[in-house]
C-alpha positions in Angstrom: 7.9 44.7 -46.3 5.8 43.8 -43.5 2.7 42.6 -45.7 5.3 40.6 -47.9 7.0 39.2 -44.7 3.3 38.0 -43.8 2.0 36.6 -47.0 5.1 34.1 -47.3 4.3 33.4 -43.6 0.9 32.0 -45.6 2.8 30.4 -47.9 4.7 28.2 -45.9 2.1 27.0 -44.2 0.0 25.8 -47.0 3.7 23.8 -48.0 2.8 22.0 -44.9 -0.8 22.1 -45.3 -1.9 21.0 -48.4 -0.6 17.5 -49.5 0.2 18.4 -53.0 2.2 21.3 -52.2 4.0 19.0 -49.0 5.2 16.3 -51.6 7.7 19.1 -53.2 8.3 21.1 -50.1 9.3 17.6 -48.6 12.1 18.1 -50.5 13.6 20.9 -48.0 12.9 19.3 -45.1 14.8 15.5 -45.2 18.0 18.0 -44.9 19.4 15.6 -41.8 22.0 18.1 -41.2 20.6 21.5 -40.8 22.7 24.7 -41.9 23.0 27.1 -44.7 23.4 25.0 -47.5 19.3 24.0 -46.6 18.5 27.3 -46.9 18.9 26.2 -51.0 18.1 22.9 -51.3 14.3 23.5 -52.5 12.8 21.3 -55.5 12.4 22.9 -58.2 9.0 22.5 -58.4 8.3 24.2 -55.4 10.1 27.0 -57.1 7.4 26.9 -60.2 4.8 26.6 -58.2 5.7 29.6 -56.0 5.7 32.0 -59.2 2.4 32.6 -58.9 1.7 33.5 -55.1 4.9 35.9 -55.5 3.2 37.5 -58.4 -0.1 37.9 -56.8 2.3 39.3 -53.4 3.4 41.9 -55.8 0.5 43.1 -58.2 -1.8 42.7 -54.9 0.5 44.9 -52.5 1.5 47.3 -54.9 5.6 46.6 -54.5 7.9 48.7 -56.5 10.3 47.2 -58.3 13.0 48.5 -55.6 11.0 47.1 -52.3 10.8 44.1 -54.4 14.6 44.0 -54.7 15.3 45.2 -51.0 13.1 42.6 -50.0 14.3 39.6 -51.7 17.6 40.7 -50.0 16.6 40.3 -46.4 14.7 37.3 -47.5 17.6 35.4 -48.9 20.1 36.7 -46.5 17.1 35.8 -43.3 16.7 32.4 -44.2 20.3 32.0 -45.1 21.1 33.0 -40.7 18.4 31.1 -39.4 18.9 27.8 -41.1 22.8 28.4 -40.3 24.4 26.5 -37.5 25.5 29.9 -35.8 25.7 29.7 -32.4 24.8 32.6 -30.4 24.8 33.6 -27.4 21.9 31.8 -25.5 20.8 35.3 -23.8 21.4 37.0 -27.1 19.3 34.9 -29.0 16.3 34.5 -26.4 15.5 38.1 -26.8 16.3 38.7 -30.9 13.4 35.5 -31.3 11.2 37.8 -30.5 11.8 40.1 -33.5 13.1 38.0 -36.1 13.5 34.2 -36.6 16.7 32.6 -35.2 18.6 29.5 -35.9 17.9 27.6 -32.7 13.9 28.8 -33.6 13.7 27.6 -36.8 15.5 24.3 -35.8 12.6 23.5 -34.1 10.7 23.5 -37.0 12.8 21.2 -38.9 12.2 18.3 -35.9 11.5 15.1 -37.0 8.1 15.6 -34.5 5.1 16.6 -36.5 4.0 19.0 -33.6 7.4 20.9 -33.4 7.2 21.1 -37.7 3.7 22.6 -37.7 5.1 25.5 -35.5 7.8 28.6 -36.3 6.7 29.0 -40.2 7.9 33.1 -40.1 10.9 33.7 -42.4 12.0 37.0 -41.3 10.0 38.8 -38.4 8.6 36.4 -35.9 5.7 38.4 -35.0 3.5 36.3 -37.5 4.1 33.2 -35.3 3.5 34.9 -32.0 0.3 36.6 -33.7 -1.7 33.0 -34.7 0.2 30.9 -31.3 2.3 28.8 -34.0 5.1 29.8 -31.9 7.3 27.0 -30.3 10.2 27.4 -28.8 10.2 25.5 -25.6 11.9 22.4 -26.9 15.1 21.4 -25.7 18.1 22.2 -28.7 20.2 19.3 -27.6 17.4 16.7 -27.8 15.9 17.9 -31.9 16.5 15.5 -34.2 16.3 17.0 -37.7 14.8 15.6 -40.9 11.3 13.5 -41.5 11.0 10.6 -39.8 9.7 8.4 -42.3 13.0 9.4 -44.2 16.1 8.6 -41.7 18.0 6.5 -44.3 20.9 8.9 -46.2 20.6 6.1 -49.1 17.4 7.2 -50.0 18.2 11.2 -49.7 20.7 11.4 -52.8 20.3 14.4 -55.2 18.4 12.1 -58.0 15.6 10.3 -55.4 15.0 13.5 -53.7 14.2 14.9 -57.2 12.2 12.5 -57.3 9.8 12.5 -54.0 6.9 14.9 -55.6 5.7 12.0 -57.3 7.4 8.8 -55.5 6.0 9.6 -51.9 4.9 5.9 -50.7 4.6 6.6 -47.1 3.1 9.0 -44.2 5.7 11.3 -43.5 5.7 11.4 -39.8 6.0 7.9 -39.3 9.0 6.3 -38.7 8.7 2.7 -40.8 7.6 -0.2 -38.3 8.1 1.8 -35.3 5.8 4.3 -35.1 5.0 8.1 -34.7 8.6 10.0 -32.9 6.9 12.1 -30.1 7.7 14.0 -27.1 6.5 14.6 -23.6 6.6 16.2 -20.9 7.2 19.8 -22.1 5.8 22.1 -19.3 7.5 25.0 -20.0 5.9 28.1 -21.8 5.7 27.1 -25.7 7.0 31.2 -26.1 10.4 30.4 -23.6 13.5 29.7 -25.5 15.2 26.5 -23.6 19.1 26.5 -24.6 21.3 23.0 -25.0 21.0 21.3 -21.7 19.0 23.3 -19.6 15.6 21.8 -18.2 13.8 24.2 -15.6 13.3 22.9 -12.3 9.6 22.7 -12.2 9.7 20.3 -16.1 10.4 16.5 -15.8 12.7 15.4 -18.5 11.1 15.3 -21.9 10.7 11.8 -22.8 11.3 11.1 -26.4 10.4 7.7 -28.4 12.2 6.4 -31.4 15.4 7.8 -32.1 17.0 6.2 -35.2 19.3 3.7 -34.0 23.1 5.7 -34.7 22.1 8.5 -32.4 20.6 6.1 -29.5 23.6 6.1 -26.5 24.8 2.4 -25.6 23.4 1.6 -22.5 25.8 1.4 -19.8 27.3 -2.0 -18.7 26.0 -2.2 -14.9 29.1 -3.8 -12.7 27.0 -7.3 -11.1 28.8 -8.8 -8.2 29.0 -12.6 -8.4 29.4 -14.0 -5.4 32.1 -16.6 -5.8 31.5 -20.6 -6.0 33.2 -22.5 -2.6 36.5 -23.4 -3.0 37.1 -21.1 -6.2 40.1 -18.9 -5.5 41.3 -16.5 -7.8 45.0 -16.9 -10.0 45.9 -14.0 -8.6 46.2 -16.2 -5.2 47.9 -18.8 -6.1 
């Protein structure tokens, strides 16, 4: 279980890694609203090309047909919790991270940031992350923006064009068209301390973080500017 647990650990991290294997697994990651329905959306031709690394995971290892089964169990029912939108319990949650993959973890890994992607690639015990540092988990929940950044535009994420991607991908990935590469900074906390919604430590100035798509930017706040009046004006009010 452990050994299988691993191996997919390697697998999801060539998705990343290699750019033909990115262009399908691309697929699962433009999701702009994360939960459990993600957990599914995969292109099927990440599926086909996964046959063969879960055969080698089985005739390699030596799995019986029944740790095969129990296995693909946890598996579906792990990645099913942690790409939920469950709230826990903030102290609940801080400690189970550290034994298996949680929902506010793996959000972290569906950022639009490139850094925050490249980090939290376990699918049921963390211990794989903590193991090669490809842990992250200092990154505040209420400031993760989910999705790709060079894909922010729900026109271009229907059923048919994300079927498509694989072999339509025109653009870097982790670029946001004419404005650049999304980024944050100032993250001083421990990359192994979960931060919860809202809460900065004393000692970390506020992360600063470039190019939000427009809908989730706040209005800026209209600033009340004294005039001072004009001699002889008097208001209606005065007669």
């Amino acid at each position: 279980m452990v050994l299988l647990d691993y191996t997919l650990y390697i697998w999801h991290y060539l998705t990343h890694k290699v750019p033909f294997l990115w262009r399908f697994h691309l697929a699962h990651h433009v999701d702009m609203d994360l939960d459990a329905s993600t957990a599914l959306r995969f292109h099927a031709g990440e599926m086909l090309l996964s046959v063969p690394w879960r055969a080698t995971q089985v005739a390699v290892l030596g799995i019986s047909p029944l740790g095969l089964a129990l296995w693909q169990t946890l598996t579906l029912m792990e990645i099913m919790f942690h790409h939920s939108n469950v709230r826990l319990s903030y102290p609940v949650e801080r400690r189970l991270c550290r034994l298996i993959v949680t929902p506010r973890m793996h959000g972290i890994h569906h950022s639009v940031v490139q850094k925050e992607t490249d980090s939290n690639w376990s699918t049921i015990f963390s211990w794989p992350d903590y193991f090669h540092g490809t842990i992250r988990l200092n990154v505040p929940q209420d400031k993760i923006i989910t999705g790709v950044a060079a894909y922010q535009n729900p026109a271009e994420l229907t059923v048919g064009k994300i079927m498509k991607l694989p072999f339509t991908v025109d653009r870097p990935s982790w670029v946001v068209p004419q404005r650049g590469r999304p980024q944050r900074e100032g993250l001083t906390d421990p990359a192994t301390g979960l931060l919860p919604e809202g809460l900065y430590r004393r000692q970390s100035p506020m992360p600063r973080w470039k190019f939000l798509r427009p809908d989730l930017r706040k209005p800026a706040r209209k600033r009340f500017i004294h005039r001072p009046q004009r001699p002889g004006h008097r208001h209606d009010c005065c007669g």
